[in-house]
C-alpha positions in Angstrom: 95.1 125.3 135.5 94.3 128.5 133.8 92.9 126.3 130.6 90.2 129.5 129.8 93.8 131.4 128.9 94.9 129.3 126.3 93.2 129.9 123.1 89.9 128.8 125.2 90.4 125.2 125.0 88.6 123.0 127.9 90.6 121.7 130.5 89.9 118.3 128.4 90.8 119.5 124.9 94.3 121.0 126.5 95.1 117.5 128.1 94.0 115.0 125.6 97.6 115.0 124.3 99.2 114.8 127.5 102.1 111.9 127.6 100.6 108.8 129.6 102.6 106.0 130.8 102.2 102.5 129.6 101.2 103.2 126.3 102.5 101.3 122.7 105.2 101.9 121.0 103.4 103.7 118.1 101.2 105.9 120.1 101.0 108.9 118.5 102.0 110.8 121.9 105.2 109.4 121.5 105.8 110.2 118.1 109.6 112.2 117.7 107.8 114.0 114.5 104.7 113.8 113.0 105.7 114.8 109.9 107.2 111.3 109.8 103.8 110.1 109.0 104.2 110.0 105.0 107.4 107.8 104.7 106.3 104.3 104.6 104.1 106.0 101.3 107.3 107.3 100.3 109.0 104.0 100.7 106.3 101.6 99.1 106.2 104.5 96.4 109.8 104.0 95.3 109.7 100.1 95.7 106.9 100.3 93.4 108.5 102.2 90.9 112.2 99.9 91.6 109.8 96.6 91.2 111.5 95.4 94.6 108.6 94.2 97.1 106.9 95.9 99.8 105.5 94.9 103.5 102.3 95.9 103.1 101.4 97.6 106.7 98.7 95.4 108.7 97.6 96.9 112.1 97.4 94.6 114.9 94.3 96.1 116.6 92.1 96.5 113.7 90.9 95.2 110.4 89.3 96.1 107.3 85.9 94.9 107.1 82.6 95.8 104.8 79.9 97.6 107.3 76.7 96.1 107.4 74.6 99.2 107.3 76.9 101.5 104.6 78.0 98.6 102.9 81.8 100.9 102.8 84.8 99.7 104.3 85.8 100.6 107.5 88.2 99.8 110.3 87.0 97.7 112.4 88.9 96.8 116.1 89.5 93.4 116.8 90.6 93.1 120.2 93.7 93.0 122.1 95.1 96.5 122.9 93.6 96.7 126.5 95.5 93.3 126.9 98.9 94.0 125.6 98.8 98.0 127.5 98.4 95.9 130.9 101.1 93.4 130.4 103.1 96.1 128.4 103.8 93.3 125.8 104.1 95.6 122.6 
């Protein structure tokens, strides 16, 4: 409603970061504060420069994989998101 007064977004572009249930955890919807973002850097940062080991982060919906046109890397999904959102196993 009234989406031509705000800044003239489409009804779409006004929604798309609407809260919706039944999503994971680390939706970015659910976020406290994105400025959050940069701390894991901060943290592997420091256990770099302390010599103390660091998780390296692996997502569980995607993977690094060479394209076969580009020949770059690229994110690639793998599967199971639509799976764990319907049995809300996160």
């Amino acid at each position: 409603k009234y989406a031509e007064n705000m800044y003239y977004f489409s009804e779409l572009a006004l929604t798309l970061n609407a809260p919706e249930g039944g999503t994971a955890p680390p939706d970015s919807r659910r976020r406290p504060d994105p400025r959050l973002r940069g701390r894991r850097a901060a943290e592997a940062a420091r256990a770099s420069e302390d010599g103390t080991p660091c998780d390296p982060y692996k997502p569980l919906w995607f993977e690094r994989k060479k394209d076969p046109v580009t020949q770059e890397l690229a994110h690639v999904y793998k599967g199971g998101y639509w799976e764990s959102k319907e049995k809300q196993d996160w």
